[in-house]
C-alpha positions as CSV (number, residue, x, y, z in Angstrom):
1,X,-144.4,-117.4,12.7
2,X,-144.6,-113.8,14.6
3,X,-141.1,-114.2,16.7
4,X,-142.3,-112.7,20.0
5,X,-145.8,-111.1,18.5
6,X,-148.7,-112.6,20.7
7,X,-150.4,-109.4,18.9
8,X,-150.2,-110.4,15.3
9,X,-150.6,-114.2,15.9
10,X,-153.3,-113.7,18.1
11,X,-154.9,-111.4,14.7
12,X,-153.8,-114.5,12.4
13,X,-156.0,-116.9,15.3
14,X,-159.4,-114.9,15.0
15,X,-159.1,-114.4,11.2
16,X,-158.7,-118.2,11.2
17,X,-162.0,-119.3,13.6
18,X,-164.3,-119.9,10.9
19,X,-161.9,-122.2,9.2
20,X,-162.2,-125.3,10.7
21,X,-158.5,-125.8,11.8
22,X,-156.7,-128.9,13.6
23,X,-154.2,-125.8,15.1
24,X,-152.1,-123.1,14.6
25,X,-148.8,-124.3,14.6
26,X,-145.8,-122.4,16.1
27,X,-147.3,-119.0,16.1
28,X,-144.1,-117.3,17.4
29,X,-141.0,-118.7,18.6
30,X,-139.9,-121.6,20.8
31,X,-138.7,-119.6,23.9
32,X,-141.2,-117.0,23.6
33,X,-143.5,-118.8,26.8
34,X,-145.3,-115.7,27.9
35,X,-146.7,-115.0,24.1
36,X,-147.4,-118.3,24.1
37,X,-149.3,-118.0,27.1
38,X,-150.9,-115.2,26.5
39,X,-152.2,-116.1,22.3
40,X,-153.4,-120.1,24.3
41,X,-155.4,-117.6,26.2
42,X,-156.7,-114.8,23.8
43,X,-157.4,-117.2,20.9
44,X,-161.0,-118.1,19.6
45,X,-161.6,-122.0,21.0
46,X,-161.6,-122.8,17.4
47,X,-157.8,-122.3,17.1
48,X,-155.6,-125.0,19.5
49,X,-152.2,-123.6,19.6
50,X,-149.3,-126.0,18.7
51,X,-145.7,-125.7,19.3
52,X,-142.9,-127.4,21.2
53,X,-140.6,-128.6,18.0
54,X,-137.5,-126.5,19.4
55,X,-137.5,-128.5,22.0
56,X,-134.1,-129.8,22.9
57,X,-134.6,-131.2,26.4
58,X,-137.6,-132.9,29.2
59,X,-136.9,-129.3,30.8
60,X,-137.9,-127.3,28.5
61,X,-140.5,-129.3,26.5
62,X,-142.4,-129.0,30.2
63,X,-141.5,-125.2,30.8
64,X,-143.5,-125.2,27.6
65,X,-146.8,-127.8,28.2
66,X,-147.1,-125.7,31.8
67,X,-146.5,-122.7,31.2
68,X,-146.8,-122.2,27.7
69,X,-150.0,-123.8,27.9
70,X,-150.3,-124.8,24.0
71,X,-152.9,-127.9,23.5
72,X,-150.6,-130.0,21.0
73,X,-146.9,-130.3,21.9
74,X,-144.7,-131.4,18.6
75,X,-141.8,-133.7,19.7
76,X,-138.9,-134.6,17.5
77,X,-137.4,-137.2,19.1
78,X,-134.2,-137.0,17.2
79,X,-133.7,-133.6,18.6
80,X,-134.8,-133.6,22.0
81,X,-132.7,-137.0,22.9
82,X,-134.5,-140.2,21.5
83,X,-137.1,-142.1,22.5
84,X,-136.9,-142.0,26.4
85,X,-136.6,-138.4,26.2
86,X,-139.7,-137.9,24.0
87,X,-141.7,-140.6,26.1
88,X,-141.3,-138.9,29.0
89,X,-142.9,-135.5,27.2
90,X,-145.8,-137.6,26.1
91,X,-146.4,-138.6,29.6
92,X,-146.4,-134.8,30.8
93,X,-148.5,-134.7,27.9
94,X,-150.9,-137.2,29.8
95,X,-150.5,-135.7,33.5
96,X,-151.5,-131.9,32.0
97,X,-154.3,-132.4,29.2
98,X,-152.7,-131.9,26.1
99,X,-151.7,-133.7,22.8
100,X,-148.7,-135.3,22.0
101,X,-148.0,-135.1,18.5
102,X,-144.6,-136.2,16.6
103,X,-142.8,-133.4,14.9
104,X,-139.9,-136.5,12.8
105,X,-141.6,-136.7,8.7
106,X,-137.9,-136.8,7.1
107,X,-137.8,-140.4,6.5
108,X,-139.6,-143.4,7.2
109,X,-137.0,-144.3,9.6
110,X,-137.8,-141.3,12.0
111,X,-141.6,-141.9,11.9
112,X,-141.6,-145.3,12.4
113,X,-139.0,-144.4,15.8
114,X,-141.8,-141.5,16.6
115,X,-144.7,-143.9,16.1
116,X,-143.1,-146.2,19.1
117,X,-143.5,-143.4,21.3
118,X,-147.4,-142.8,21.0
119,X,-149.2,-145.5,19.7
120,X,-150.3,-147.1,22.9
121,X,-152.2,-144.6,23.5
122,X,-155.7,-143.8,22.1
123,X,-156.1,-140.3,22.9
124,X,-152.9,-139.2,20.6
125,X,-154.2,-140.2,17.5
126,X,-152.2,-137.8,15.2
127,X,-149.1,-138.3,13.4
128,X,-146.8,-136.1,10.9
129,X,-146.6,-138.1,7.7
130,X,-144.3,-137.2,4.5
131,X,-146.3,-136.1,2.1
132,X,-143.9,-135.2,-0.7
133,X,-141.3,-138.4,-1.7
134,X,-137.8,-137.6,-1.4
135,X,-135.1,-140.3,-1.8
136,X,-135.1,-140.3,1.7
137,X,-138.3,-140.3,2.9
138,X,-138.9,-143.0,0.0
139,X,-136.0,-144.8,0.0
140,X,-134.2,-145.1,3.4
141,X,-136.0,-147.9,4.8
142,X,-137.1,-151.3,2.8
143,X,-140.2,-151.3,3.9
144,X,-141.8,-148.0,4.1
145,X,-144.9,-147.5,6.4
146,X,-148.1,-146.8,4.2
147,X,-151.6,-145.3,5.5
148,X,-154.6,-147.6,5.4
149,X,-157.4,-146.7,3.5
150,X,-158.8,-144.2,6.5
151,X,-155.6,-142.3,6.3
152,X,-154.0,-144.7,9.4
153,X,-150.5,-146.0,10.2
154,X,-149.8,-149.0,12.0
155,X,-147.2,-150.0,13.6
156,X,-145.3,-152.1,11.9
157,X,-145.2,-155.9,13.7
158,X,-140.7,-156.5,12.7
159,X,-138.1,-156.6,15.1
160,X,-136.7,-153.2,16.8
161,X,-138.5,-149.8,15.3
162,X,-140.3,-152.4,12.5
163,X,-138.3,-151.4,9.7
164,X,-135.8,-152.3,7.7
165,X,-132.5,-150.2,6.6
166,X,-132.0,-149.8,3.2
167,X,-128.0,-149.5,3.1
168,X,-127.8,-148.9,-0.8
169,X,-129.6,-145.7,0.2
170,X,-127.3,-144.6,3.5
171,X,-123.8,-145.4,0.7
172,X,-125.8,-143.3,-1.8
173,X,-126.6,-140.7,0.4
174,X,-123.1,-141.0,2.4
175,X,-121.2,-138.0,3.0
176,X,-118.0,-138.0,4.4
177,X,-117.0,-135.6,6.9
178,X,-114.1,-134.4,9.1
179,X,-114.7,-132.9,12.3
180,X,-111.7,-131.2,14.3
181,X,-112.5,-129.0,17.4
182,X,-116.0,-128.7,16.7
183,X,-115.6,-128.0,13.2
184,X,-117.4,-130.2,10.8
185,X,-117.1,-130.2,7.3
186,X,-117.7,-132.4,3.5
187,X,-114.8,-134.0,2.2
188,X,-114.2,-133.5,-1.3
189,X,-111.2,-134.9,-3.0
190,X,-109.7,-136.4,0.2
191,X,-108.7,-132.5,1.0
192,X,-111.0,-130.8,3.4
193,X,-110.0,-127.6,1.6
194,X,-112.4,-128.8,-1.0
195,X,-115.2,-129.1,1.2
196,X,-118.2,-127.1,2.2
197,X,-118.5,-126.3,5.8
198,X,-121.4,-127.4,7.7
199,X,-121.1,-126.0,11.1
200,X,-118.7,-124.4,13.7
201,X,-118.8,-124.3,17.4
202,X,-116.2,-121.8,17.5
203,X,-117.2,-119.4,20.6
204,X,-119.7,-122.0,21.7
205,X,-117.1,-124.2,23.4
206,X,-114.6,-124.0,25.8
207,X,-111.4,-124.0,24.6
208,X,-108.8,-126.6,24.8
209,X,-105.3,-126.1,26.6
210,X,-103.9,-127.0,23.0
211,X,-105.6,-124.4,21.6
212,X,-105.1,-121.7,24.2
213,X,-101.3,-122.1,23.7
214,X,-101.7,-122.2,20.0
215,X,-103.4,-118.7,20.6
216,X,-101.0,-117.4,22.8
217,X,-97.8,-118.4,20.0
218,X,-100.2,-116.8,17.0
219,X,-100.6,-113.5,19.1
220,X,-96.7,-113.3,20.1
221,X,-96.0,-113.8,16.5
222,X,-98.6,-111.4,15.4
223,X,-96.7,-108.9,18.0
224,X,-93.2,-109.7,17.2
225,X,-94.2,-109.1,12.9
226,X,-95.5,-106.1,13.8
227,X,-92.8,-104.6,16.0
228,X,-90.7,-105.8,13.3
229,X,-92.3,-104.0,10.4
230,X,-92.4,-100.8,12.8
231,X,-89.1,-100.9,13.6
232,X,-87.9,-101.4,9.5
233,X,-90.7,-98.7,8.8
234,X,-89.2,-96.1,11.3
235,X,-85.7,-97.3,10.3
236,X,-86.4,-96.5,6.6
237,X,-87.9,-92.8,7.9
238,X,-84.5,-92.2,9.3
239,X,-82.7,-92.9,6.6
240,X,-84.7,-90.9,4.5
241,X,-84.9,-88.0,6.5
242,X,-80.7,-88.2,6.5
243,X,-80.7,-88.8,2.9
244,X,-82.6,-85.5,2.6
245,X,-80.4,-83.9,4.6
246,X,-77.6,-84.9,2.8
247,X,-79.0,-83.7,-0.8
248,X,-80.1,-80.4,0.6
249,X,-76.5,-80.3,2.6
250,X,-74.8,-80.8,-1.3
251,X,-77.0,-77.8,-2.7
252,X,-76.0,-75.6,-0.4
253,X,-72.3,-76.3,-1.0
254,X,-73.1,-76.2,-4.9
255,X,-74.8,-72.8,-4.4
256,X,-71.8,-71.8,-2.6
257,X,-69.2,-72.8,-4.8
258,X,-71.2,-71.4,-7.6
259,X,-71.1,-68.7,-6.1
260,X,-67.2,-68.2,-5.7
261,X,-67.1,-69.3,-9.4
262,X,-69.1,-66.3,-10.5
263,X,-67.1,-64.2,-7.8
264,X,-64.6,-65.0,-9.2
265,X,-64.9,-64.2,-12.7
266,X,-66.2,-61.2,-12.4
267,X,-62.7,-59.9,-10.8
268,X,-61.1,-61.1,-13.8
C-alpha cells in the first residue's frame, strides 16, 4: 500500500502487466478516491484495481465503486453492517460493472455468512478462502466449508448460514471483557487491573453528564491541592526569610556585645 501515492502504485501497476494478475489489491488507502481514480485510469488493462475493505458503510462503499472506479470491490460484511449492508454493495456492484468480491477469510463462520451474499450470482465467481488453518478458521464451526476438486465452494444446503457452531471452540477461545464508558478491556483474575486494554473511545465520544461533573470535581480538587501546596510553600518562604532575619539580628548583637567585652578590657 502507497497511502495517498497514485505515483508509486501506478509504477508498482506497469511493473506488474506482464504478470498475469487477478488485481492489485488496495494500492493506497481507503479514503484516498481521487488516487484511486486516477491509478483505475493510468494502469496497464492487465492490472484491475481492487479495494473497498475499509469500508464501513453503503455510503461509502458507493462513493468508492463510482468514483473510485476500482473493478473489484472487497466487502467485509462484518464491518460494513452484515448481510443487508453488504448485499446492497453487491447490487451497486451490478448496476455499475464491477466485481463483488468478499473480503471475511477469519473463520469459516464469516465465509460461509459472505458466501450468502454472492452466490446467486454467476458473474461474481470469486471468493477469499483461509489458506493457513488457525484454531479458528479450523475449528469454529463443525462443519467447515471445503473446495471441490476445481478449487469451488458451495454453499452449504443446513439451516441459517449452513454451518454449524462449534461452542467447545467459542469457551476455548472466550475472553471475558469489561467495558465502562467505551473502555473495553481482558479480565484477568476477576480484577480489570490485571487485564490488557483493548480499545478506548476516549475523545471519540461525547461525554456523559456523569462524567462532565466528575471532571469538573477532579479539576476543583486539582486547583484547591495546588493553591494549597502554594500557600504552605510561600508560608514556609516566610518563615525562613524571618528565621534569617532573626540569626543575622543575633550576630549583630553578638558582634556588639563582643565588642563592649573587648572595650572593656582594654580600659582595665
Amino acid at each position: 500500500m502507497w497511502k495517498h501515492s497514485a505515483e508509486e502504485a501506478l509504477k508498482r501497476a506497469h511493473a506488474f502487466a506482464p504478470y498475469d494478475l487477478t488485481f492489485l489489491e488496495e494500492p493506497v488507502l481507503q479514503e484516498a478516491i481521487g488516487a484511486y481514480r486516477e491509478i483505475v485510469d493510468g494502469a496497464p488493462s492487465e492490472v484491475p484495481i481492487a479495494g473497498g475493505e475499509g469500508s464501513d458503510t453503503v455510503r461509502q462503499a458507493e462513493d468508492f465503486i463510482v468514483n473510485g472506479g476500482a473493478s473489484f470491490v472487497q466487502i467485509d460484511q462484518g464491518r460494513i453492517g452484515g448481510l443487508t449492508s453488504a448485499y446492497k454493495v453487491r447490487q451497486l456492484c451490478e448496476q455499475h460493472g464491477k466485481q463483488y468480491v468478499n473480503h471475511s477469510f477469519k473463520s469459516h463462520l464469516s465465509i460461509a455468512a459472505a458466501l450468502h451474499v454472492f452466490a446467486t450470482s454467476e458473474e461474481f465467481d470469486l471468493m477469499e478462502f483461509p489458506q493457513s488453518e488457525t484454531v479458528l478458521s479450523a475449528n469454529l464451526v463443525s462443519n467447515p466449508l471445503a473446495r471441490d476438486g476445481d478449487g469451488r465452494v458451495h454453499v452449504p444446503e443446513g439451516y441459517g448460514l449452513g454451518v454449524d457452531v462449534d461452542l467447545a471452540t467459542v469457551r476455548q477461545l472466550l475472553v471475558p471483557l469489561t467495558i465502562d464508558s467505551g473502555v473495553a478491556h481482558t479480565v484477568n483474575e476477576g480484577a480489570p487491573e490485571h487485564g490488557t486494554l483493548l480499545y478506548s473511545t476516549k475523545g471519540l465520544l461525547p461525554k456523559t453528564s456523569v462524567e462532565k461533573r466528575e471532571e469538573r470535581q477532579q479539576a476543583a480538587e486539582e486547583a484547591a491541592a495546588h493553591a494549597e501546596a502554594a500557600a504552605q510553600a510561600e508560608a514556609e518562604e516566610v518563615a525562613a526569610k524571618r528565621a534569617l532575619r532573626t540569626q543575622k539580628g543575633l550576630w549583630a548583637l553578638g558582634g556588639v556585645v563582643a565588642g563592649m567585652l573587648v572595650t572593656k578590657l582594654a580600659r582595665l
